[in-house]
C-alpha atoms as an extended CHARMM CRD file, in Angstrom:
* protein
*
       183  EXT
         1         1  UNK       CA           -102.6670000000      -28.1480000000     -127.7130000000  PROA      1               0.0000000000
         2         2  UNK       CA           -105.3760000000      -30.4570000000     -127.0140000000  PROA      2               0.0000000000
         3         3  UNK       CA           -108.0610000000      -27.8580000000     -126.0330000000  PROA      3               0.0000000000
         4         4  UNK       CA           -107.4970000000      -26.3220000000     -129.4610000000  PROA      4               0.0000000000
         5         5  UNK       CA           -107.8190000000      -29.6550000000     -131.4090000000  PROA      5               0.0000000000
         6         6  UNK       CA           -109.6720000000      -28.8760000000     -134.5840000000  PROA      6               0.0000000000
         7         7  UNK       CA           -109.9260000000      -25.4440000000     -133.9240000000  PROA      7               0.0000000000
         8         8  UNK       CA           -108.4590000000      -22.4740000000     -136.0550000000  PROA      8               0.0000000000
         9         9  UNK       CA           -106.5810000000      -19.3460000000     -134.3710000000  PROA      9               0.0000000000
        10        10  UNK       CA           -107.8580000000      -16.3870000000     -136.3480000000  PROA      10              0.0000000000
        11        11  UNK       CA           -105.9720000000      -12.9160000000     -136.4620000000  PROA      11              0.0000000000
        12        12  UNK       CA           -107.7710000000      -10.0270000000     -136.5900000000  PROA      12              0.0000000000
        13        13  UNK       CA           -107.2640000000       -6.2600000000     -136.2810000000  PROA      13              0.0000000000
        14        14  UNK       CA           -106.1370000000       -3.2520000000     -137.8310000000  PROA      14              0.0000000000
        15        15  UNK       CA           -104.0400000000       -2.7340000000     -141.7280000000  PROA      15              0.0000000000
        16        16  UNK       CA           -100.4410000000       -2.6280000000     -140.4860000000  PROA      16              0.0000000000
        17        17  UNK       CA           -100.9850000000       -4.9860000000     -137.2190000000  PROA      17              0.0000000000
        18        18  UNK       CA            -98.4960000000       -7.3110000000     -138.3560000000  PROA      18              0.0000000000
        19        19  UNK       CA           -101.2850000000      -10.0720000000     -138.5350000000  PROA      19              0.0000000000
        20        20  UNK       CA            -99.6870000000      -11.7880000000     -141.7360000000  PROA      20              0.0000000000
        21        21  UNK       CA            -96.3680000000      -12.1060000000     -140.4090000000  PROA      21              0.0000000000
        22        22  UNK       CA            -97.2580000000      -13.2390000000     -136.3260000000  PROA      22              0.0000000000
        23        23  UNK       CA            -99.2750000000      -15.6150000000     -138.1220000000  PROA      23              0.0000000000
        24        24  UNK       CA            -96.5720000000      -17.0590000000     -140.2350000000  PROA      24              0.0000000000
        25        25  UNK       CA            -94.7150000000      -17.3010000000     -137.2720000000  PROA      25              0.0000000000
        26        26  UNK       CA            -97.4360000000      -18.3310000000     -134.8120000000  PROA      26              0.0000000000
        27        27  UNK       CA            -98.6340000000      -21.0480000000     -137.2610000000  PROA      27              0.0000000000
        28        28  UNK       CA            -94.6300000000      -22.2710000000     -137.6490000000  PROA      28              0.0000000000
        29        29  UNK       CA            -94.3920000000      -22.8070000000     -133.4630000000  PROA      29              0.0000000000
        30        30  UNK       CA            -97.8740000000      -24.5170000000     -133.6920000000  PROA      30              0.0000000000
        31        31  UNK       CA            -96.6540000000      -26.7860000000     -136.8960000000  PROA      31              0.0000000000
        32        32  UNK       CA            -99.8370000000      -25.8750000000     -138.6380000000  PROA      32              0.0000000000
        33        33  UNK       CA           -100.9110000000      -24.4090000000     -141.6440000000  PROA      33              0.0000000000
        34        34  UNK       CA           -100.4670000000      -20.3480000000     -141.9260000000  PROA      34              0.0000000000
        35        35  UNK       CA           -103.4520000000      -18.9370000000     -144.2060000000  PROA      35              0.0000000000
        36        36  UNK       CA           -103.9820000000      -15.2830000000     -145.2690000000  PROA      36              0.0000000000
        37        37  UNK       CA           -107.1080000000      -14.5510000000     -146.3010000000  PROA      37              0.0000000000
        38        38  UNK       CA           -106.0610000000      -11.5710000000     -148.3640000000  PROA      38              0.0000000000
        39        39  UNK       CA           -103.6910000000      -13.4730000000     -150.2520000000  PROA      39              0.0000000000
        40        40  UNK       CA           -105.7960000000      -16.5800000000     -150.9150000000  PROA      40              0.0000000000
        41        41  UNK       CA           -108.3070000000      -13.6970000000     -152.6820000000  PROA      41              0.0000000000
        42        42  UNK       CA           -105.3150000000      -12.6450000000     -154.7560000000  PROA      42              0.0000000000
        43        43  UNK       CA           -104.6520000000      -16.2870000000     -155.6400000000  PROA      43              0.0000000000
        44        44  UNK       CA           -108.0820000000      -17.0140000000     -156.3050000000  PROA      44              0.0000000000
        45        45  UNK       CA           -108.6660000000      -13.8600000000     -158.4720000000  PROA      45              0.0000000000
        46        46  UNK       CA           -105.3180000000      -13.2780000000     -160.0810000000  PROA      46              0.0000000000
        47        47  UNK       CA           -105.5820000000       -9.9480000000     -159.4540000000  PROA      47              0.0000000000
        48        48  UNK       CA           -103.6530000000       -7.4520000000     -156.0360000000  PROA      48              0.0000000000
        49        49  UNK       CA           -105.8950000000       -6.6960000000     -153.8840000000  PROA      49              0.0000000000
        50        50  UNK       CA           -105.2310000000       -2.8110000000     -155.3070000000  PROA      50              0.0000000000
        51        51  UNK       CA           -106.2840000000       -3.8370000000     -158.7970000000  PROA      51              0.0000000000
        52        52  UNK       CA           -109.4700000000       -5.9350000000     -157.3210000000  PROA      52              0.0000000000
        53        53  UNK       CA           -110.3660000000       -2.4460000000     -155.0170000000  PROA      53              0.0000000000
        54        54  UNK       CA           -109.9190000000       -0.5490000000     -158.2730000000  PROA      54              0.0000000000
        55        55  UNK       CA           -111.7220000000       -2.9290000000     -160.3910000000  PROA      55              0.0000000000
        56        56  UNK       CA           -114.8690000000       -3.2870000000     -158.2230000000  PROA      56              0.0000000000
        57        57  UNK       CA           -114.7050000000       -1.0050000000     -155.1820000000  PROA      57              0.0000000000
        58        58  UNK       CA           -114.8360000000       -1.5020000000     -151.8750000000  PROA      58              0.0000000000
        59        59  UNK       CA           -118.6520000000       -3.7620000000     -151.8790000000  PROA      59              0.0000000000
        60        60  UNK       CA           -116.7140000000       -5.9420000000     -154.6640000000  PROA      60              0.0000000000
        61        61  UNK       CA           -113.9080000000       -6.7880000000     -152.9920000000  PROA      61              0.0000000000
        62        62  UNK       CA           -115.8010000000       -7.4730000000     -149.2500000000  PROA      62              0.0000000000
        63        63  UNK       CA           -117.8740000000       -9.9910000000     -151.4980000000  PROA      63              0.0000000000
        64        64  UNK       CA           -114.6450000000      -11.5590000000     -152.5620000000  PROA      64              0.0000000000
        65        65  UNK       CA           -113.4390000000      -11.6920000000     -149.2260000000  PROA      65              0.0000000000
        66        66  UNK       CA           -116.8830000000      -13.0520000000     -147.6970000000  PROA      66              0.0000000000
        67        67  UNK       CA           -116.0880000000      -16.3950000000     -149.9190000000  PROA      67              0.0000000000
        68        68  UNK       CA           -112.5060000000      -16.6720000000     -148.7840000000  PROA      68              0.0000000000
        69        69  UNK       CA           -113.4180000000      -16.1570000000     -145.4000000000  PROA      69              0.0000000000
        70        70  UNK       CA           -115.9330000000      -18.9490000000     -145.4810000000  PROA      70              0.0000000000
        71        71  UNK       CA           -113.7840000000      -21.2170000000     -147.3110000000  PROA      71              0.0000000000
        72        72  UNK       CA           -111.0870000000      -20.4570000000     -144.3490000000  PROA      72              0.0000000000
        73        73  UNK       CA           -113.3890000000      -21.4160000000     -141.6970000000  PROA      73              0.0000000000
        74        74  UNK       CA           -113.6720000000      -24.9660000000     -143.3590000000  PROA      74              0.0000000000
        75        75  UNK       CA           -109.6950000000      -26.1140000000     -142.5220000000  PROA      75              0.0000000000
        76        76  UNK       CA           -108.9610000000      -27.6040000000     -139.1320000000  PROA      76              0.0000000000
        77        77  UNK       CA           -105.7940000000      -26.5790000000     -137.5970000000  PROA      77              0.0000000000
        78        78  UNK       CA           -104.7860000000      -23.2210000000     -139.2150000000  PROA      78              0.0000000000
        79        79  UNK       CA           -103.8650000000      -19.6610000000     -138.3350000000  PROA      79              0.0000000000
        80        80  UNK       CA           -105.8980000000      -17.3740000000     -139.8860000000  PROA      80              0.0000000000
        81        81  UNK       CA           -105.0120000000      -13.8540000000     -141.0770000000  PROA      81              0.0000000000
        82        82  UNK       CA           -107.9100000000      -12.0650000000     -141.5720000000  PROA      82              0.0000000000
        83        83  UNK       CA           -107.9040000000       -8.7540000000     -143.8510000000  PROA      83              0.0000000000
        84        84  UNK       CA           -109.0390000000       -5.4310000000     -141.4090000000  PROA      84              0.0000000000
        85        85  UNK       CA           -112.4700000000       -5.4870000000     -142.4240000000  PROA      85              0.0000000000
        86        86  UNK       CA           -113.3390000000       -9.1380000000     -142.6180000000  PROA      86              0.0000000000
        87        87  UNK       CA           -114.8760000000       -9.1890000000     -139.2990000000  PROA      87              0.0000000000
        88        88  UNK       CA           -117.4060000000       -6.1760000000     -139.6500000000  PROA      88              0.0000000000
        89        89  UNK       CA           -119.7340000000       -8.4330000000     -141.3960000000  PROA      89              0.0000000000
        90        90  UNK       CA           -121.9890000000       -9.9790000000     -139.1490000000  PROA      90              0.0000000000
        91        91  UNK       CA           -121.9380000000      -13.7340000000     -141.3980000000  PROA      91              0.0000000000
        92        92  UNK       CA           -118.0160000000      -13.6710000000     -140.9000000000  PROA      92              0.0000000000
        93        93  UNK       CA           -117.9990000000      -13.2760000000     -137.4890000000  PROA      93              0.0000000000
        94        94  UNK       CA           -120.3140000000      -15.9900000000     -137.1000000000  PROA      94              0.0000000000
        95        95  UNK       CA           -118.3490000000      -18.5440000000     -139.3540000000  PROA      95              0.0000000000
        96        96  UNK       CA           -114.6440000000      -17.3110000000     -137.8450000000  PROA      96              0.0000000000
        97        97  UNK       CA           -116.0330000000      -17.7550000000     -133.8320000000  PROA      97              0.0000000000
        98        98  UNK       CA           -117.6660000000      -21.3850000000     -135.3040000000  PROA      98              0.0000000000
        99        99  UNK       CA           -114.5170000000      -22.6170000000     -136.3470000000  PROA      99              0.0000000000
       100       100  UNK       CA           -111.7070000000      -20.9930000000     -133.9520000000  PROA      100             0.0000000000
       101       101  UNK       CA           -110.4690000000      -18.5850000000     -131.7000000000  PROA      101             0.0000000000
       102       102  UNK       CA           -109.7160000000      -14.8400000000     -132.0580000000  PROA      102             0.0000000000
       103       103  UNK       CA           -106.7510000000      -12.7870000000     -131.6340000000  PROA      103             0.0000000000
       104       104  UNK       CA           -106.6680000000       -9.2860000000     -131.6650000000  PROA      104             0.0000000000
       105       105  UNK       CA           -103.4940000000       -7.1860000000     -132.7090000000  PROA      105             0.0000000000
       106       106  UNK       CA           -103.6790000000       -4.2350000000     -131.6790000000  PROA      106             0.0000000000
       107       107  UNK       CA           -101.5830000000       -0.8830000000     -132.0980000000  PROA      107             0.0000000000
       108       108  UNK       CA           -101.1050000000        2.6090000000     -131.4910000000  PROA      108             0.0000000000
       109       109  UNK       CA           -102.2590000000        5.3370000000     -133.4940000000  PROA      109             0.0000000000
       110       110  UNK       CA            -98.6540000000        6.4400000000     -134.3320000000  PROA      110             0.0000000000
       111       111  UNK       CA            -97.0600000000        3.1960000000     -134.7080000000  PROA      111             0.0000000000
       112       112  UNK       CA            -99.8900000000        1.9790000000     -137.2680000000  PROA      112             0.0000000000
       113       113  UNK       CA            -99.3330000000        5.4540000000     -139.0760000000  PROA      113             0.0000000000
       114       114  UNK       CA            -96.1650000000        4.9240000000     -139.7370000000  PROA      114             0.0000000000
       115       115  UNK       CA            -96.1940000000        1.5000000000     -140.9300000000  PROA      115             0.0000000000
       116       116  UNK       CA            -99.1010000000        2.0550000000     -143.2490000000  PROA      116             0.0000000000
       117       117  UNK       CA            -97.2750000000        5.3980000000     -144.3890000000  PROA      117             0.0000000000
       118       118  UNK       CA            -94.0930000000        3.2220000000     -145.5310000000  PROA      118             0.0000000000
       119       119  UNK       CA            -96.0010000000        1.0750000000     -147.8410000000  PROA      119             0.0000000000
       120       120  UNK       CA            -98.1810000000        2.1560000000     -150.9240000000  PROA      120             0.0000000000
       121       121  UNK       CA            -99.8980000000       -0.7820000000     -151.5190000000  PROA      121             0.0000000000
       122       122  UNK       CA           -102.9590000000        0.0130000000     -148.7570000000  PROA      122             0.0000000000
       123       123  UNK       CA           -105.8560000000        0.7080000000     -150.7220000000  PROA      123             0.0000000000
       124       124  UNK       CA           -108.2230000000        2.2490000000     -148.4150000000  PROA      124             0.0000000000
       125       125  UNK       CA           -105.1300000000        4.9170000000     -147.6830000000  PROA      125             0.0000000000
       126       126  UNK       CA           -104.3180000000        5.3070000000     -151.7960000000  PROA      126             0.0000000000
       127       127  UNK       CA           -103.4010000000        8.4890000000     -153.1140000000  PROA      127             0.0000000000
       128       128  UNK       CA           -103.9220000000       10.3270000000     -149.4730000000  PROA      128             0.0000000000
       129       129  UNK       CA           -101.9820000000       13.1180000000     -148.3310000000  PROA      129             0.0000000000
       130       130  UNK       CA            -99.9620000000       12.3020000000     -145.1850000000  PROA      130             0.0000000000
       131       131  UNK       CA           -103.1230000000       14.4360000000     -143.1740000000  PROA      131             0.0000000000
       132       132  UNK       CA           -105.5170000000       12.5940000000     -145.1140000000  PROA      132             0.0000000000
       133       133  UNK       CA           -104.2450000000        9.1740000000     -144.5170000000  PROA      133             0.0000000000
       134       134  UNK       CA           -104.3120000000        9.7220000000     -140.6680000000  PROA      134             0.0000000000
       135       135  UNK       CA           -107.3970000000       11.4030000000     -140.5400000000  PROA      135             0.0000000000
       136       136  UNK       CA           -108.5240000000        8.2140000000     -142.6530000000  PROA      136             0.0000000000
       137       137  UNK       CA           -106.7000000000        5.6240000000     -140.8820000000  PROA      137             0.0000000000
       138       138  UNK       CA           -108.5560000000        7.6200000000     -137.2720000000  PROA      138             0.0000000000
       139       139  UNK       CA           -112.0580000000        7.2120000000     -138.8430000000  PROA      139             0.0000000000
       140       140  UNK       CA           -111.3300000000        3.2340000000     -140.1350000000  PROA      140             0.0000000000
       141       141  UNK       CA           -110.1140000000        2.8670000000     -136.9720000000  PROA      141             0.0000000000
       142       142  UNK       CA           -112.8780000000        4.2820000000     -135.1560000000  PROA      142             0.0000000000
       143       143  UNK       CA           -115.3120000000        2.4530000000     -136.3500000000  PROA      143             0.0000000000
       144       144  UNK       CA           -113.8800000000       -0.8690000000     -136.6100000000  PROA      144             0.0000000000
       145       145  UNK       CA           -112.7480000000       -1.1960000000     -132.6030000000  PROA      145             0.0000000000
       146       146  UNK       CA           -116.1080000000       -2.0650000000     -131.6190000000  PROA      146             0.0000000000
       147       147  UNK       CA           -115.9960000000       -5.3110000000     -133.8970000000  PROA      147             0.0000000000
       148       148  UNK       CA           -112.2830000000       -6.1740000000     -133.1070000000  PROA      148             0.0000000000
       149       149  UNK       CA           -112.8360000000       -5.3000000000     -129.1130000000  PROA      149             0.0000000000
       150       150  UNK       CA           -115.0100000000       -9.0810000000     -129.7460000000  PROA      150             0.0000000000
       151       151  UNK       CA           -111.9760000000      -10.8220000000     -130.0310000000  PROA      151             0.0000000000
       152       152  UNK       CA           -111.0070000000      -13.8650000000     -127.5750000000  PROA      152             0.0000000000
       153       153  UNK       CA           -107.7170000000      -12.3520000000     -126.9430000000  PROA      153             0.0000000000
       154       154  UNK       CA           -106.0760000000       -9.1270000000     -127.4830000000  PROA      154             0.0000000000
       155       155  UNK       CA           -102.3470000000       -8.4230000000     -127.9300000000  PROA      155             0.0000000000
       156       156  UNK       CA           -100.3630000000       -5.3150000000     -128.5730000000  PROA      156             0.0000000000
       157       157  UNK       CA            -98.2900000000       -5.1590000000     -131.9450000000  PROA      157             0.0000000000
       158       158  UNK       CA            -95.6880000000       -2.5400000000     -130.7880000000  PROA      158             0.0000000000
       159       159  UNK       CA            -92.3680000000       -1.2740000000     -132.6640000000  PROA      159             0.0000000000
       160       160  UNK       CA            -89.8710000000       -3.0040000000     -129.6880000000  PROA      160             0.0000000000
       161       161  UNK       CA            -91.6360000000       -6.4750000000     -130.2480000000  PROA      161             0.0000000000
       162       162  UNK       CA            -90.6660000000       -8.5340000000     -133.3310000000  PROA      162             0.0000000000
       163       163  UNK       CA            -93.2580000000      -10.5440000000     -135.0920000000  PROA      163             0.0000000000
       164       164  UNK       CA            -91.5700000000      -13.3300000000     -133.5890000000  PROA      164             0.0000000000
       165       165  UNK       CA            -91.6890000000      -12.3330000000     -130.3340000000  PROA      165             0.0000000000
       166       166  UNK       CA            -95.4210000000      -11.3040000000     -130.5280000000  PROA      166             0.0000000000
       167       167  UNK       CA            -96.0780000000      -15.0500000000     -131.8030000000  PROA      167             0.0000000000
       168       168  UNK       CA            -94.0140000000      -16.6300000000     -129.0790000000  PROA      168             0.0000000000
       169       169  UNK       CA            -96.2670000000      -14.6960000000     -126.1300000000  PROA      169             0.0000000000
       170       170  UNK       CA            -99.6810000000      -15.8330000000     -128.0790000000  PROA      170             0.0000000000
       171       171  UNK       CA            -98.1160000000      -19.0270000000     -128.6410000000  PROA      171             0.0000000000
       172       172  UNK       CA            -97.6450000000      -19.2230000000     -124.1380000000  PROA      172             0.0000000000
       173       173  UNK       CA           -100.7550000000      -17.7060000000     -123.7960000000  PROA      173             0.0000000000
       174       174  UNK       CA           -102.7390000000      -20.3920000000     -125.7380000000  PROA      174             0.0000000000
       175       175  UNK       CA           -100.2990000000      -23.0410000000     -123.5610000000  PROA      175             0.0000000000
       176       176  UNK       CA           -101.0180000000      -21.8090000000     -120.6900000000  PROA      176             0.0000000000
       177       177  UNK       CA           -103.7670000000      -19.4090000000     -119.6410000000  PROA      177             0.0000000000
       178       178  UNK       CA           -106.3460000000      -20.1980000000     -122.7870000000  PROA      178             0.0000000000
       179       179  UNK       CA           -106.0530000000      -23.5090000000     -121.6470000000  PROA      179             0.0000000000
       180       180  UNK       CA           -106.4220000000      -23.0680000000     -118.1160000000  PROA      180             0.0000000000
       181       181  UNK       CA           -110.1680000000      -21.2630000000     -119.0450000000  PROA      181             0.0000000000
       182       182  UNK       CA           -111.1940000000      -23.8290000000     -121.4330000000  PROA      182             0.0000000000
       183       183  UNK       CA           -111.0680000000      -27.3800000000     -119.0280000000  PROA      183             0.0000000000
């Protein structure tokens, strides 16, 4: 994709999107490098990002991610994952819309309460009752739509689309229609 030469493709959007796995799969039909930022901060710390929440709170672990995130934007040719938060700092956002374009993932209410429900290892939603992780997950969400309504693009992650489905249709979009608006 010539128009993207150089560029990055970064995914952004809720816990529970599917972000990691499109972008496995998005960066496999591309033949480029797949890069999640919350596992390059486990990598790069040694520690889950549970233990690193746990360890240094919320602040800590955004600080963390701030240095991952810039040392993403610095590769050529990559799909990014982003964490859910990464792009509600301001110097983010400027370094991820330097190097690339976004993607939003986007999901229902219920459908993101039910993946996030199946899995323990979501550290803003630890040790919540099933109320308190949806009235949670509603006020994360809340306030975090403004920054991921800035996205390039936005898709819906929804339970009767695979992850490799969802990749194909950004993959066509980027062929086609992105660019048809970038000449």
């Amino acid at each position: 994709m010539p128009h993207l030469d150089g560029r990055n493709i970064f995914l952004l959007g809720f816990m529970a999107t599917g972000k990691s796995r499109v972008g496995a799969e998005l960066a496999g039909l591309l033949e480029w490098e797949a890069i999640d930022t919350d596992e390059m901060i486990e990598e790069s710390t040694g520690k889950s990002i549970s233990e690193i929440f746990t360890l240094y709170g919320e602040a800590g672990f955004r600080e963390i991610e701030k240095k991952i995130v810039a040392e993403a934007c610095e590769k050529k040719n990559c799909v990014i994952s982003l964490g859910g938060g990464a792009v509600l700092d301001a110097e983010n956002w400027q370094a991820i819309t330097n190097s690339g374009i976004t993607v939003c993932l986007m999901a229902s209410v219920d459908v993101l309460f039910e993946r996030i429900s199946q899995k323990s290892n979501r550290p803003l939603m630890a040790a919540k009752s099933r109320k308190e992780m949806r009235d949670k997950m509603n006020s994360l969400l809340q306030k975090r739509l403004p920054y991921y309504s800035r996205a390039d693009i936005t898709f819906q992650s929804v339970e009767e689309v695979t992850a490799e489905e969802l990749a194909l249709q950004i993959y066509h979009y980027l062929l086609n229609d992105h660019a048809k608006n970038n000449r």
